[in-house]
Phi, psi and omega in degrees: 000124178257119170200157196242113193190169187249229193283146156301006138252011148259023176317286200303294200291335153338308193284339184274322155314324196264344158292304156318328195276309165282352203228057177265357166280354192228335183209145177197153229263166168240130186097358194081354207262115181272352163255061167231085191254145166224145158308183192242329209249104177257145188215111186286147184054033170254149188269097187316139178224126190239171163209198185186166176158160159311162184297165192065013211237351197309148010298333182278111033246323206289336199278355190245038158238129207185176198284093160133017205215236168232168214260349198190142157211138169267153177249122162322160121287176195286135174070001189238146208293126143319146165270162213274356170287304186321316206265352187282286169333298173314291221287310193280335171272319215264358174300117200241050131117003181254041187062126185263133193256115170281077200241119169218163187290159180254100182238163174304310185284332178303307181312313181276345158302282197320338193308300179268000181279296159338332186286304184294333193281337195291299184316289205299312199231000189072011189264139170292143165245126163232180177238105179219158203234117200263130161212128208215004168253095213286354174290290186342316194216121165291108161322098179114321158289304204202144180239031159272076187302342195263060180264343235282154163307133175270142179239205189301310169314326168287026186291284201326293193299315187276349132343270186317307199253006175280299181299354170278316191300297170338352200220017167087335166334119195281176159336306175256005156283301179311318187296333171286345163275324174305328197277329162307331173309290209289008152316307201234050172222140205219127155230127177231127163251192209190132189239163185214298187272136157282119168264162185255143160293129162291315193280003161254269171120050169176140154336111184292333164223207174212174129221134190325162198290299192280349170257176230214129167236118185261129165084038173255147153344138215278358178246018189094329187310146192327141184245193181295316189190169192230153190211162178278156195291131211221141175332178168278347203250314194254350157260359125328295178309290207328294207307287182321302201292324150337282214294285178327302229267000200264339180216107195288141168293132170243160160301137176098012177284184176210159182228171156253170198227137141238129189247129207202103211300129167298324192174311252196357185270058174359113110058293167257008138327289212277328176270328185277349174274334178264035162276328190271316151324318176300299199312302145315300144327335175274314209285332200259028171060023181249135185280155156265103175285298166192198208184133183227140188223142182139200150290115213242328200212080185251210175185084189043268178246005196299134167302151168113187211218161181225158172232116170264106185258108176254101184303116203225145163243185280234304155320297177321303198302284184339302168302313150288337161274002171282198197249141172211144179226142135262183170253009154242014200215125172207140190228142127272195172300149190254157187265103191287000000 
């Protein structure tokens, strides 16, 4: 194991320090607990939004909180769940009296934390709490294998949701209006990806798994889990096709919709990886009469150092466009308003 670290059992809270150390004008722990991350910048009678997840994922979860986005995140260790005390902490600095919107992936452990951490702010502190539960990796649950979609992994898609319902609360929006736009986000958002690579935990300090030098595994999961199938490794233009042609076929298409694209680097993927993939991303979309509305490429969601790339498609009208086109600034995310 090569990793530029003190002990692997200060990874996570090491990484978190150094993020307070750079960004303390914008973001700070609550409680001493430095994975209790909160904004610094309160806005009384808006409607607050928090998320929460395991260490390894950066920018995700923690990177999106900042002005047009959310307000609070709890933190894991890598790949493991914060815990409901943690989100309990979040959840009471950031309320800033219009209730708090929860969003997050759909894991056993997220669920059963936030579950009660909502539970304890309703009892304990009076505050409304909601929910929405992102699940936006269509490898997870197959359309047509099974028709429980809400197995699916929340992934790289749940960008599209704190984008959308971040800029809704910013606009003033009550609780359950934001929350309608996140579960609308997450209606019309599809994600399929591809590992070339295994990454290491530090406190396992070995590849939890492997794949061949020429092989591939398409639809695996950003914490390793089992993808659809492992295959030899194929141009950039035919893992393209595959994935898109997925994705189209999982939230069916009419000519004149439009989307947003997010290509989106695992840890270990270059730039110009990402780019020779969304190029091919356009070509399709032209050739199936579908718009490209805008597009974001880089690291959005990753998993620790593994190579490879997901593709995310959010289907958006005219509200969606809205939302995404407003200004959000973070200290891992920063837009102005886009000329819709």
């Amino acid at each position: 194991m090569k990793k530029i670290m003190n002990k692997p059992e200060k990874y996570v809270d090491e990484m978190l320090a150094g993020i307070y150390c750079a960004h303390k004008k914008d973001l700070k722990c609550v409680e001493d607990d430095l994975r209790c991350l909160v904004t610094t910048h309160k806005h009384p009678g808006k409607v607050s939004i928090a998320t929460g997840g395991g260490s390894g994922h950066l920018p995700l979860f923690l990177g999106y909180v900042g002005e047009g986005m959310l307000d609070g995140c709890s933190v894991g260790d890598v790949f493991q769940s914060p815990s409901a005390e943690q989100m309990l902490a979040v959840t009471k600095e950031i309320d800033n009296g219009a209730g708090v919107l929860y969003i997050y992936g759909n894991y056993n452990g997220d669920i059963f934390n936030f579950d009660m951490a909502a539970d304890m702010a309703d009892m304990e502190e009076d505050i409304r709490v909601e929910s929405v539960v992102a699940g936006d990796d269509i490898a997870s649950a197959i359309t047509g294998e099974t028709d429980d979609i809400s197995k699916r992994r929340g992934v790289a898609g749940i960008f599209f949701v704190y984008k959308c319902a971040g800029a809704a609360a910013a606009e003033g929006k009550d609780l359950d209006e934001v929350k309608a736009v996140a579960e609308k986000v997450c209606a019309n958002v599809r994600t399929m990806g591809i590992a070339l690579s295994p990454c290491i935990v530090p406190r396992v300090g070995e590849a939890g798994f492997s794949i061949g030098e020429d092989e591939m595994e398409v639809g695996m999961g950003i914490h390793g889990e089992t993808g659809i199938r492992v295959e030899k490794l194929k141009t950039a233009d035919e893992i393209v096709d595959d994935m898109m042609g997925m994705l189209l076929k999982d939230l069916p298409y009419t000519e004149g919709d439009e989307v947003a694209v997010l290509l989106n680097g695992l840890g270990a993927t270059p730039l110009d990886e990402l780019y020779i993939m969304m190029n091919r991303v356009g070509q399709i979309l032209k050739e199936k009469g579908i718009g490209l509305f805008h597009t974001y490429a880089g690291e959005f969601a990753t998993s620790m150092e593994m190579a490879g790339a997901s593709i995310s498609l959010c289907k958006v009208d005219d509200e969606l466009k809205r939302y995404l086109s407003a200004s959000a600034d973070t200290p891992f995310f920063k837009q102005h308003k886009l000329d819709e």
